[in-house]
Each structure stands twice: as structure tokens, then as C-alpha cells.
C-alpha positions in Angstrom: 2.6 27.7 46.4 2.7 24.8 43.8 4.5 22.8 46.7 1.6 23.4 48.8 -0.7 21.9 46.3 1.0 18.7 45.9 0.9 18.4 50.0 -2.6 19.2 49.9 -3.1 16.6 47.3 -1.1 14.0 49.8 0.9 12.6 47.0 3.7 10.6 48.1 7.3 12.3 48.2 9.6 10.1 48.1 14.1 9.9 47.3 14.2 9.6 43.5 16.9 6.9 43.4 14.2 4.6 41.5 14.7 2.5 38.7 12.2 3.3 35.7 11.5 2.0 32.8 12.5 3.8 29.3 10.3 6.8 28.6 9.9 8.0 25.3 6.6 9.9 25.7 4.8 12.7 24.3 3.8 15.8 25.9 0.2 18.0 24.5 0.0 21.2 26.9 -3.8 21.8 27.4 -3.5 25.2 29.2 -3.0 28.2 28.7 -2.2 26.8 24.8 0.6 25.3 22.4 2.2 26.6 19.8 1.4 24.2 17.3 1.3 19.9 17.3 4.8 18.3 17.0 3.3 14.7 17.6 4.9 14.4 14.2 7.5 12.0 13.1 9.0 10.8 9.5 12.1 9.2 8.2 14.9 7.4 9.5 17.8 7.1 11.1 19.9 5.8 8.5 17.9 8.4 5.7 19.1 11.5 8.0 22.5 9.5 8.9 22.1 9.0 12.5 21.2 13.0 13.4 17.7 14.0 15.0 17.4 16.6 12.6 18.0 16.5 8.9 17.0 18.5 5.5 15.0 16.0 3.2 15.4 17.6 0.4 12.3 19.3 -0.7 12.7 22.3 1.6 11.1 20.0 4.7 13.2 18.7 7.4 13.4 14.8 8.4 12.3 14.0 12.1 13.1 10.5 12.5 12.8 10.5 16.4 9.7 12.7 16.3 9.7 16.7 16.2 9.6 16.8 20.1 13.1 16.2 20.5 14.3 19.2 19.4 15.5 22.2 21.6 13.8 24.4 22.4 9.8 24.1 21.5 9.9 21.1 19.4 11.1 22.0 16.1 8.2 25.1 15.8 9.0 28.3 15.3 7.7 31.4 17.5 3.5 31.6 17.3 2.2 35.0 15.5 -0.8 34.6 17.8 0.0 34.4 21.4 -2.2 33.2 24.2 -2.6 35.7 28.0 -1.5 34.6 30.8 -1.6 36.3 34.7 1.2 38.6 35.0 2.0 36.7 38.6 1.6 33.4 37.4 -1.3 31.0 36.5 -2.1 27.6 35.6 -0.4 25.2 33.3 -1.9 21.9 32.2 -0.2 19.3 30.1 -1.0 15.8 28.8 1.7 13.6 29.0 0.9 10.1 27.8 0.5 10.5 24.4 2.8 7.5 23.2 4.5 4.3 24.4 6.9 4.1 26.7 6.5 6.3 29.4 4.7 4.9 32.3 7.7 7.4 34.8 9.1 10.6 33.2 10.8 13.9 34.7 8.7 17.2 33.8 10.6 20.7 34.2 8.6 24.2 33.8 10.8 26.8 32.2 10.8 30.6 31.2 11.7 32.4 28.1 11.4 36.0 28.2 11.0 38.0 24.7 9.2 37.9 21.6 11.8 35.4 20.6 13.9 34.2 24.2 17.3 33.6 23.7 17.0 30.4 26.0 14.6 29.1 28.0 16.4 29.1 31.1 14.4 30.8 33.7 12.9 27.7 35.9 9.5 28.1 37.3 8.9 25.2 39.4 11.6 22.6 40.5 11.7 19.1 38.4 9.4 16.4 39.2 8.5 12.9 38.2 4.8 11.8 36.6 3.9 8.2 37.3 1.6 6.9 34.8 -0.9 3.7 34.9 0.9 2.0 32.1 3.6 1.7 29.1 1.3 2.0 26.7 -0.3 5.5 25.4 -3.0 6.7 28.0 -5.3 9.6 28.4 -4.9 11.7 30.8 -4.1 15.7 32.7 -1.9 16.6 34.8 -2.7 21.0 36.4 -0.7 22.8 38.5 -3.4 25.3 39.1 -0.8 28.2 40.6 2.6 28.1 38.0 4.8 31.4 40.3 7.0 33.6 38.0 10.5 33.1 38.4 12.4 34.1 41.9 13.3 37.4 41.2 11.6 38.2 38.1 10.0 40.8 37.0 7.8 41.2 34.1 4.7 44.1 33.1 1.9 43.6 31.3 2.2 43.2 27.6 5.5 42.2 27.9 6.3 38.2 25.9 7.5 35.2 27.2 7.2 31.3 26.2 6.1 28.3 28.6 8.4 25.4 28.1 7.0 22.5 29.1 10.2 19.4 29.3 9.5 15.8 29.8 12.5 14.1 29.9 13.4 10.4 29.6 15.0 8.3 32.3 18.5 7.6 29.7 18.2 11.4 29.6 17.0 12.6 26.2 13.8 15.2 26.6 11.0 16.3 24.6 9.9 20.1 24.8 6.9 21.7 24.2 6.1 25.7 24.5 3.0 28.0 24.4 3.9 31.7 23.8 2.2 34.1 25.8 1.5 37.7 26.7 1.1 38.7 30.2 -2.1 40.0 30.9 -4.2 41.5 33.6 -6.0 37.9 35.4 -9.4 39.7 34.0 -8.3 39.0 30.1 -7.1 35.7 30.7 -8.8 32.6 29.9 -10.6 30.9 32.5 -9.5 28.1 34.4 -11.8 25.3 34.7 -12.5 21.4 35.3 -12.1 21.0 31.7 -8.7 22.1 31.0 -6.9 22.0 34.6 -7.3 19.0 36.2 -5.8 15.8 37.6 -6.2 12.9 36.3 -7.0 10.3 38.7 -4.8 7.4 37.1 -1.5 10.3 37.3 0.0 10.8 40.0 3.6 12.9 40.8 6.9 12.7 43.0 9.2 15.5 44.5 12.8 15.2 43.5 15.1 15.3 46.4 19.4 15.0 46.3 21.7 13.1 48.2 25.2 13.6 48.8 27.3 11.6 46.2 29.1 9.3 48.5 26.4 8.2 50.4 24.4 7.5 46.7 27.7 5.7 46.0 27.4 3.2 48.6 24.2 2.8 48.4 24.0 2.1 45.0 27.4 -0.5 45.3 25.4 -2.3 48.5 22.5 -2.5 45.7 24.4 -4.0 43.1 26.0 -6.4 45.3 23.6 -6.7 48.4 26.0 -10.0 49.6 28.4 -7.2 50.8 26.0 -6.6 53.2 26.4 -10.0 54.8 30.4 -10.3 54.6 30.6 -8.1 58.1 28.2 -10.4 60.0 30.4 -13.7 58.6 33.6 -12.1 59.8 32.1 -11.4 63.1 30.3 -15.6 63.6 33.7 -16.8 62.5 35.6 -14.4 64.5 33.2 -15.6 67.9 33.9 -19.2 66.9 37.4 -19.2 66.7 37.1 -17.9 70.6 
């Protein structure tokens, strides 16, 4: 269905074999909720030597690269108050452009099932890249009106899960954000509207597609050194002229 919605929307799908610039964003999910702000960082590397994560001292914890870095929700505990969402699936809205850096990033959609999941690995929509209109911090939304439930999955109402939301950095590191939620008849869920689902018209995305690893071999070799290219075409001119 979501796949659907992105043809619909005629966005371009293209082989993601680009070159991007360094991401380091930060991702606010609109809808259906959040489980609390983690555009929060403080201290430094060399105060928390050289980890993400460290004690400070005072019973806090240090965040020198920001709070989003941190598996699985962004350094936040479970939320005691839990947001409804459609037992087959509904709408989730994020913003991603909250800080510098991050004009291309990678955005995953993952499941955690439970009060408190064990893991969040339960995919819900396959990986796709966000194109933004700039390096620096923009506004902006990004809606997938029609998130599906995991193939194969089953879940009843009143039963918990958690959204993770994963933007992910193009040297690989990833921020996560979550929103716990109950699943709930569509009738006791908050509505979906032009406020909180929409897309931004500066935002736009790109399918993910693979390619066999010896043909993305050579192709990236040729890239590197495109004179290869030419050294076939010499051998044949000198070859003609020595006839």
C-alpha cells in the first residue's frame, strides 16, 4: 500500500549508489506521538572518554553526541501514557530536519511488540532515503498516510507495541525515535489530518533498490578510475594502426 502512495505521488525511484553528504540530523515524529524530546545533547567526548553514553556523576547521564543516538528510542525509557493506533496499521508522520547536516538520510519503520519489546526488529516498511532542500536545519513533514503491520503479524486490540522511527546517517550511525502505542479500534484513534500528516513540498523520497556485488564492484572501480574506460578503445586504434 505505502508503495502505492509513493507511485501515486510520482516521486523518482531511482539505484541508490549515490554519494551524499554527512547526515547528522534529527528526527521529531508528529503522528500518532513521541515518547518524549531527545533533541537533547551535553558534554563531551573527551568528559565521557570517547563513549556515546556516560554517567556524569550526579545520577544524569552525559550525551555528548546527542540522546538520539542511542538504541533503541533515544535514550527514553518506556511512556506510562501510550498513544492508539489502528489495529491494521495507520499513519506515521515524522519531521526530519531538525539540525545540520542532513540534506539525504535513510529512514527505516520498525516494530516492537510488548509493553516493553525486547527488540525492535519487526520491519514495517522497507528503508528509504529523504532528500531535503538543504544542509542546514529546515522545517518540514514527511506522512506515510497507510504504515501496514508487519507480514505475518498478528496483533488484537489492546495489545502494546512501540513505533521506531530510524534515520540513519550516510557513514552509518542512526538516530531512533519511538512512540508507544496501543492498538485500537480506527474509531478511538486520533484523526488524521492536513495538520499532522502531510508532505512537505521541499521533501521529497527515493526507493532503495540492490545490485549484485560484482557488478557494484566494477562499477564503482570504472567510477574511481573512469580512464579505464578508455584503455580498451586505445588498444583497439593502435592495434588498427599497426595493420
Amino acid at each position: 500500500m505505502w508503495l502505492e502512495y509513493l507511485t501515486m505521488l510520482r516521486w523518482p525511484i531511482v539505484l541508490m549508489c549515490l554519494w551524499a553528504s554527512w547526515v547528522d540530523a534529527h528526527t521529531v515524529i508528529v503522528y500518532p506521538g513521541w515518547r518524549g524530546n531527545t533533541l537533547h545533547t551535553n558534554g563531551t567526548v573527551t568528559e565521557t572518554n570517547g563513549l556515546g553514553i556516560a554517567p556524569a556523576g550526579n545520577g544524569s547521564l552525559l550525551y555528548p553526541n546527542g540522546m538520539q543516538w542511542a538504541y533503541p528510542c533515544g535514550g527514553l525509557p518506556v511512556a506510562q501514557n501510550r498513544t492508539k493506533w489502528p489495529v491494521r496499521g495507520g499513519a506515521v508522520s515524522f519531521q526530519p530536519g531538525w539540525f545540520t547536516g542532513h540534506k539525504t538520510a535513510f529512514i527505516y519503520i520498525n516494530l516492537g511488540i510488548g509493553t516493553i519489546p525486547l527488540n525492535m526488529s519487526l520491519p514495517m516498511v522497507p528503508p528509504f532515503q529523504i532528500v531535503g532542500p538543504t544542509r542546514n536545519p529546515y522545517p518540514g513533514t514527511f506522512c506515510i498516510p497507510q504504515v501496514p503491520l508487519p507480514d505475518g503479524l498478528n496483533v488484537s486490540i489492546g495489545d502494546n507495541a512501540t513505533i521506531q522511527v530510524i534515520e540513519t546517517a550516510i557513514h552509518g550511525a542512526a538516530l531512533y525515535s519511538c512512540v508507544d502505542i496501543t492498538f485500537a479500534d480506527p474509531s478511538e484513534v486520533a484523526e488524521v489530518t492536513k495538520q499532522n500528516c502531510f508532505n512537505s513540498s521541499d521533501l521529497s523520497a527515493k526507493l532503495v533498490f540492490t545490485m549484485s556485488t560484482q557488478s557494484a564492484a566494477t562499477s564503482l572501480t570504472l567510477s574511481r578510475h573512469p580512464g579505464l574506460t578508455l584503455i580498451p578503445f586505445l588498444l583497439i586504434s593502435i592495434f588498427a594502426l599497426l595493420l
